[in-house]
MDTraj code that builds the backbone (N, CA, C; nanometers):
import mdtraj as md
import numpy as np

residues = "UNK UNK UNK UNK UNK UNK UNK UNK UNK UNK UNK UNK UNK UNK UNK UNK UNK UNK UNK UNK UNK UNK UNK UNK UNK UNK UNK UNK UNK UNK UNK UNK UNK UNK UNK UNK UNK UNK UNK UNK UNK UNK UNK UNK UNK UNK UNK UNK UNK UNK UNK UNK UNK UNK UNK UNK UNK UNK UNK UNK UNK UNK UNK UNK UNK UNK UNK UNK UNK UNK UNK UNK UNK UNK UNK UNK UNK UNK UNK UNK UNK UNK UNK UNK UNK UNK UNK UNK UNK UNK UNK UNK UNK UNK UNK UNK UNK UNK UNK UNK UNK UNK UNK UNK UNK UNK UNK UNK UNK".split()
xyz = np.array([
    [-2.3766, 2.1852, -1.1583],
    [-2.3246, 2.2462, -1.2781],
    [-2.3051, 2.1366, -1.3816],
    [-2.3396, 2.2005, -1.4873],
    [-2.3109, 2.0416, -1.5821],
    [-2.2255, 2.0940, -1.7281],
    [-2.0841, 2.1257, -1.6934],
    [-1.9877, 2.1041, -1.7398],
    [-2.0104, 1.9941, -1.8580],
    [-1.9480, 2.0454, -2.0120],
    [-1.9515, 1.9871, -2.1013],
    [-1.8112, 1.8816, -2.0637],
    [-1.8373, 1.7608, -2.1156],
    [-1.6830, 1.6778, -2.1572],
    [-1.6370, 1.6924, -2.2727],
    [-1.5092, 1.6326, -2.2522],
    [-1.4699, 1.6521, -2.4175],
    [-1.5034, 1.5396, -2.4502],
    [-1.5197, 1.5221, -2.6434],
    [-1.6297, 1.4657, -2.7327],
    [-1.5851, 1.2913, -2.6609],
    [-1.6795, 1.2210, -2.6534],
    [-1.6338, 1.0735, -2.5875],
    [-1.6005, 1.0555, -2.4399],
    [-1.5513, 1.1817, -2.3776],
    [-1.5363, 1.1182, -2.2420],
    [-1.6341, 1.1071, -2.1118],
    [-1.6032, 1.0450, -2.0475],
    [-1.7640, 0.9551, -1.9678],
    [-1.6978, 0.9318, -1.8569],
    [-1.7929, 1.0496, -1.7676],
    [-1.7358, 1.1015, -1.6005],
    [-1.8598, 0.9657, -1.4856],
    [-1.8144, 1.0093, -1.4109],
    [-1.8692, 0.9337, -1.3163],
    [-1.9627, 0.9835, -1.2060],
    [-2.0889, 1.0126, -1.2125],
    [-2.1562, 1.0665, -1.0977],
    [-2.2271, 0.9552, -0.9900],
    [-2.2388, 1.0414, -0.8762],
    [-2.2639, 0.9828, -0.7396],
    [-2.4228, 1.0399, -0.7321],
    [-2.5283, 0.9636, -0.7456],
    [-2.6421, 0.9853, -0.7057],
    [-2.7142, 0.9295, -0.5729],
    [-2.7389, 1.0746, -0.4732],
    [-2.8256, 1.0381, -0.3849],
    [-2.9243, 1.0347, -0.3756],
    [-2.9834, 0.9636, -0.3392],
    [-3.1557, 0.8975, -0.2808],
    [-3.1660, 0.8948, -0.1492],
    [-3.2249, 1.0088, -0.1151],
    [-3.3123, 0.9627, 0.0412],
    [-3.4235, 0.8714, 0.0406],
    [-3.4647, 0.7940, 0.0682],
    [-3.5320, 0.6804, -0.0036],
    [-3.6114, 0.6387, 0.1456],
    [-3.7141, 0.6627, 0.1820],
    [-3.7830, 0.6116, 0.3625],
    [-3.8773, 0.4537, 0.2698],
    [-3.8101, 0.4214, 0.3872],
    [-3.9175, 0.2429, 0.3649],
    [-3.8240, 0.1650, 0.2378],
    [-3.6718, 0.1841, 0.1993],
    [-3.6165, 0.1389, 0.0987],
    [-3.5446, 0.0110, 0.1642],
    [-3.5671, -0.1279, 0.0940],
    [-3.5171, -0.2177, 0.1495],
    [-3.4751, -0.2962, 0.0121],
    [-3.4241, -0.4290, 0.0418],
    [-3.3324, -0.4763, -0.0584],
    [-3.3992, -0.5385, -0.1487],
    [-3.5220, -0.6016, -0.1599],
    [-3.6088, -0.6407, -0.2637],
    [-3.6792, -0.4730, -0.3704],
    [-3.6754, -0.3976, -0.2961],
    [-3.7451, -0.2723, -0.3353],
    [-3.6377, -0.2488, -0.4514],
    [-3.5257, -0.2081, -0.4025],
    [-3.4302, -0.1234, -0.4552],
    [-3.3751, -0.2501, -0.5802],
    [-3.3666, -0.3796, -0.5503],
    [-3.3426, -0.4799, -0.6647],
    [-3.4587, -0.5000, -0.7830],
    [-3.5800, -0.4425, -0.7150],
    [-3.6799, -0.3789, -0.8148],
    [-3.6439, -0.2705, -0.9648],
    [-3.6210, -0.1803, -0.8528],
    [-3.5957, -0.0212, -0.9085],
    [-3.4716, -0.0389, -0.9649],
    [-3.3844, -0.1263, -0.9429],
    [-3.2594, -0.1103, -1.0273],
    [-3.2856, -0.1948, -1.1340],
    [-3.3695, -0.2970, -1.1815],
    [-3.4139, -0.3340, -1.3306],
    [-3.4941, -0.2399, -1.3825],
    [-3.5812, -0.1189, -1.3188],
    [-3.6091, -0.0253, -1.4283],
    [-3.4547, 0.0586, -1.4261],
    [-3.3827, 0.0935, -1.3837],
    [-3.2782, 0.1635, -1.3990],
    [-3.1697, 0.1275, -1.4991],
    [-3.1881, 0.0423, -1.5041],
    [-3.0752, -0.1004, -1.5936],
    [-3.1800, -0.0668, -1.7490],
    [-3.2930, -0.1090, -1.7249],
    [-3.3901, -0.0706, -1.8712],
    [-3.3596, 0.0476, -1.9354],
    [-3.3676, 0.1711, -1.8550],
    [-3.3973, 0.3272, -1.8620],
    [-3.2087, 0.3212, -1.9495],
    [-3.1039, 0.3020, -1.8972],
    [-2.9670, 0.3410, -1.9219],
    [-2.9492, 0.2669, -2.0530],
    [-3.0445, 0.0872, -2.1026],
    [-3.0290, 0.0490, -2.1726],
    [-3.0893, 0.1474, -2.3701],
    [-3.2217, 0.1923, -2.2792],
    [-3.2624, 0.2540, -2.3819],
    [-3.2443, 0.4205, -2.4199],
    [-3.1762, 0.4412, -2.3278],
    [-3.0819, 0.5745, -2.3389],
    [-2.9368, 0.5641, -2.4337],
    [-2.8955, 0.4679, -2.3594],
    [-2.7588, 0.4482, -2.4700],
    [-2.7958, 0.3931, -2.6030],
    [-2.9302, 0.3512, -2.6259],
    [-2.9595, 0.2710, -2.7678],
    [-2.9950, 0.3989, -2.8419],
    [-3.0614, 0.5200, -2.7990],
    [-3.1086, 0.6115, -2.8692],
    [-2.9955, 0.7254, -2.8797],
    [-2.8199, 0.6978, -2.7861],
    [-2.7276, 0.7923, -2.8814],
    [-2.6598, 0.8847, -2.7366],
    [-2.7711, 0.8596, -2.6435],
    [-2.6907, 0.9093, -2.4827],
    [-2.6133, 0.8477, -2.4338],
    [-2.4754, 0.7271, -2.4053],
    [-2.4379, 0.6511, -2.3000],
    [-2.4368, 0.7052, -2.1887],
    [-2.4757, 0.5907, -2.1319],
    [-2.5082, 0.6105, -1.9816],
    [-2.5467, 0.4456, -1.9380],
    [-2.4509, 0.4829, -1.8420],
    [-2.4587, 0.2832, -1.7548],
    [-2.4379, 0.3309, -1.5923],
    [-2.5245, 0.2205, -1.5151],
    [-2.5404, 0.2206, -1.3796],
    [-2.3950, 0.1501, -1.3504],
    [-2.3231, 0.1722, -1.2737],
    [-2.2155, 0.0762, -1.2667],
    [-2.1845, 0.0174, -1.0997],
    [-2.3347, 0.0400, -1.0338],
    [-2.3562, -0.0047, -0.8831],
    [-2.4198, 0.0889, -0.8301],
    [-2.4636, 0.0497, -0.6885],
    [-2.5387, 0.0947, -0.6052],
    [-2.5174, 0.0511, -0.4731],
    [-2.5258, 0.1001, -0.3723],
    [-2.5119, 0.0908, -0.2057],
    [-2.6255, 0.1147, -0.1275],
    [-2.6841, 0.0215, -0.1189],
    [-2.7651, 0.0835, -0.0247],
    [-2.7579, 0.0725, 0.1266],
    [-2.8000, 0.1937, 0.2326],
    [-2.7702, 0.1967, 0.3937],
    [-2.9277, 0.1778, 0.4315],
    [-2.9529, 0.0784, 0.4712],
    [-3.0933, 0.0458, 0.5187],
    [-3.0906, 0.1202, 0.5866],
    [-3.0197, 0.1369, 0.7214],
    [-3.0454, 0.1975, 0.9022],
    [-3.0812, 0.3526, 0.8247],
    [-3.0197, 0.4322, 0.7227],
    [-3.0292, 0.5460, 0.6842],
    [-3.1375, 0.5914, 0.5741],
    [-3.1572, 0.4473, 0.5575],
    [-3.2672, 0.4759, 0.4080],
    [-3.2072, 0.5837, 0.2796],
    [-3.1092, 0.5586, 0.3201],
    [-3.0056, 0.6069, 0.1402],
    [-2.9819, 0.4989, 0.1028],
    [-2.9425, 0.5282, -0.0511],
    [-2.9428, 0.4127, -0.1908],
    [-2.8105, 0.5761, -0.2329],
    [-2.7020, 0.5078, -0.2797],
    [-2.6083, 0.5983, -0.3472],
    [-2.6278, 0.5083, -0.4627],
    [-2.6113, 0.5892, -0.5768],
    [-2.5732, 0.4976, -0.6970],
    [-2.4460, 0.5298, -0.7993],
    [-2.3662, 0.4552, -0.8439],
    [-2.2405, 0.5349, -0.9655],
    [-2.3054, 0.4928, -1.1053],
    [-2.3258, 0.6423, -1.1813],
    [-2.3643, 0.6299, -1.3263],
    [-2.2700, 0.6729, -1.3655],
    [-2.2527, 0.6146, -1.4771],
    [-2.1374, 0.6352, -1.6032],
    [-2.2092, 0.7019, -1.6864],
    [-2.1417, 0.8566, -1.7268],
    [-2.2010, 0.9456, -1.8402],
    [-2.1446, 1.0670, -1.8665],
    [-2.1591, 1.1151, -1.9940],
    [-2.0800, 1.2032, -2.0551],
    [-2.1074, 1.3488, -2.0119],
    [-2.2267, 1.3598, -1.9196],
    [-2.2830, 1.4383, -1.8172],
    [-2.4030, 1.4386, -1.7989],
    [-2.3783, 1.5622, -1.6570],
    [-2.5042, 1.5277, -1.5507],
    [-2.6501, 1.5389, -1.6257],
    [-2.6654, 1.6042, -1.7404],
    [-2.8110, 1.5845, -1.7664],
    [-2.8560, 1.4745, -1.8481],
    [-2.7657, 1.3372, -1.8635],
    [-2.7872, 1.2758, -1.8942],
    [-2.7973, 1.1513, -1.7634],
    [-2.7681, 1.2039, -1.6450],
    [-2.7981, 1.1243, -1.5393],
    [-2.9414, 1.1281, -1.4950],
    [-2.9597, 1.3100, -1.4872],
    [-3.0637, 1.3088, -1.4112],
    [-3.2166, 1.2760, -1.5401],
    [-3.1965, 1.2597, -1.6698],
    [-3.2819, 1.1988, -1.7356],
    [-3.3017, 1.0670, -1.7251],
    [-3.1852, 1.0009, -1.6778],
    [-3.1836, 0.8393, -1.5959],
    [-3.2685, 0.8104, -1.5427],
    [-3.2684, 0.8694, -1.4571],
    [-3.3079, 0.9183, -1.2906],
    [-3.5054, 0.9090, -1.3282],
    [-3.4988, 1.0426, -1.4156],
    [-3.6905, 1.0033, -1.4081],
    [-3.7131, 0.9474, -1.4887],
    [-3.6264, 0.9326, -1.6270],
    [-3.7236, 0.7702, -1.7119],
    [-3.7339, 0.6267, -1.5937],
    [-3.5870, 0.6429, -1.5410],
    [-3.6779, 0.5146, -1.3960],
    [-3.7601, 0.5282, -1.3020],
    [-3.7946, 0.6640, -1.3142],
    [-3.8935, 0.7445, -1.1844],
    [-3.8090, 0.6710, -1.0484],
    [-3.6659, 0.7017, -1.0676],
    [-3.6569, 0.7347, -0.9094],
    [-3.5837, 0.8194, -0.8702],
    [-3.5829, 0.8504, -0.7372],
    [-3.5883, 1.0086, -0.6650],
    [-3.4345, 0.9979, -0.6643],
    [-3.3754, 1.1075, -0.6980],
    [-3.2244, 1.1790, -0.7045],
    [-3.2026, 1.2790, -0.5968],
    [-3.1929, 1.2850, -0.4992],
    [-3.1874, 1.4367, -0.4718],
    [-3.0440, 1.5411, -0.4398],
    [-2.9551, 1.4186, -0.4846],
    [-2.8446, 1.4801, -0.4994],
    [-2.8018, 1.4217, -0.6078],
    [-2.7049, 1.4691, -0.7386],
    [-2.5756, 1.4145, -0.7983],
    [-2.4997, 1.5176, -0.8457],
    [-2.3576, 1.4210, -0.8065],
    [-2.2634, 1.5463, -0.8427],
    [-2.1496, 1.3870, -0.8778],
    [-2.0662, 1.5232, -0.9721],
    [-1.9245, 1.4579, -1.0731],
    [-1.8499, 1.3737, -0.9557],
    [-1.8312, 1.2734, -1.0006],
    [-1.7284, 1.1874, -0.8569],
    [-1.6133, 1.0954, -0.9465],
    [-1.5492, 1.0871, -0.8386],
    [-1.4008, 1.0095, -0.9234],
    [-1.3951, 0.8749, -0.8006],
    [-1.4137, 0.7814, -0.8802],
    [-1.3472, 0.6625, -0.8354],
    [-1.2064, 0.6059, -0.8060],
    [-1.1525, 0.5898, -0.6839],
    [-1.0068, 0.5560, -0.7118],
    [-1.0438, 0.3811, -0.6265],
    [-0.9064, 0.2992, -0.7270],
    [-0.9138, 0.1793, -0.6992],
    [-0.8775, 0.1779, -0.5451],
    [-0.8224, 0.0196, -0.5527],
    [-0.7325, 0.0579, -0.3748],
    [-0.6114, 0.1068, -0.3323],
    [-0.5385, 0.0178, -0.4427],
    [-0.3978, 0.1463, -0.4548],
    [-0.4412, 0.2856, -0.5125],
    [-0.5622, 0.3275, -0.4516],
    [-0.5502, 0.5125, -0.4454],
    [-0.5441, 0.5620, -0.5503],
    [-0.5206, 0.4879, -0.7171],
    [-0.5643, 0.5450, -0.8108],
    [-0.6764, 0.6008, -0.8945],
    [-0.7272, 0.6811, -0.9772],
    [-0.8222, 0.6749, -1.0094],
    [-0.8537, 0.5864, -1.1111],
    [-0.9492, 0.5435, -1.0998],
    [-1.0196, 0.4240, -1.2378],
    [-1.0471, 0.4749, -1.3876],
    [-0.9694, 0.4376, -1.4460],
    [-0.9944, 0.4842, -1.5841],
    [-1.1198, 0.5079, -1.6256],
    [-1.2081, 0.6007, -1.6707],
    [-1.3366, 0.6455, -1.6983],
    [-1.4162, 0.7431, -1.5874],
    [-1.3375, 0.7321, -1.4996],
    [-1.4004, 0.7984, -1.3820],
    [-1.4368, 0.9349, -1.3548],
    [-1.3355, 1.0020, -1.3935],
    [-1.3375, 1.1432, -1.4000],
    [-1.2121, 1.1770, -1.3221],
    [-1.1091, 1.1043, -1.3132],
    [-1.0128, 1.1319, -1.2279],
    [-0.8875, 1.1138, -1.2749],
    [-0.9027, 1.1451, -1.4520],
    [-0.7918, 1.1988, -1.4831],
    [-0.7038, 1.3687, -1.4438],
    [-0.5989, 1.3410, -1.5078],
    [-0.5408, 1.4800, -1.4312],
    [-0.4912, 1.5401, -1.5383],
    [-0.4816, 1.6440, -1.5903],
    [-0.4488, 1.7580, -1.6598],
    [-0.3814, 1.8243, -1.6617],
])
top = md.Topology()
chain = top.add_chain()
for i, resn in enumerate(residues, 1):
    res = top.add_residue(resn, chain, resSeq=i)
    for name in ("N", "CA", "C"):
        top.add_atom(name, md.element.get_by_symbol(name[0]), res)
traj = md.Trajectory(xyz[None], top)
């Protein structure tokens, strides 16, 4: 579902990649087109920033956290870097003391 934000605010989605044969030179590849793709998205008026990635070799998932004002500005991320999404959804970051991270989506209302 891709829920509007209100004007300026910038949620946090969790993108999955099933990714077979993904290893750590690959994915340090694919994350400089990803880093390009968010650069020239936010230059043309979308923000949107990668703000990490995890990858589980043994599982061949790559999770990634994008910063954006919403999801269809992720999943346009996603194929200007041509890589595979097959899940994202709204996620909230909390630090370690259990709070949420400012920008995250885990303010409260």
């Amino acid at each position: 579902m891709d829920r509007p934000s209100e004007p300026g605010e910038i949620s946090t989605f969790l993108v999955e990649r099933y990714w077979p044969d993904v290893d750590l030179p690959r994915l340090r590849g694919a994350l400089d087109g990803l880093e390009a793709a968010a650069e020239a998205l936010s230059a043309a008026g979308r923000p949107v920033r990668h703000t990490g990635s995890i990858l589980m070799p043994d599982d061949e998932v790559v999770f990634s956290l994008i910063a954006a004002r919403d999801l269809s500005a992720v999943r346009e991320l996603n194929e200007q870097a041509g890589l595979p999404a097959d899940r994202i959804t709204r996620a909230i970051t909390l630090s370690g003391d259990k709070t949420p991270i400012e920008g995250t989506g885990g303010q409260t209302r």
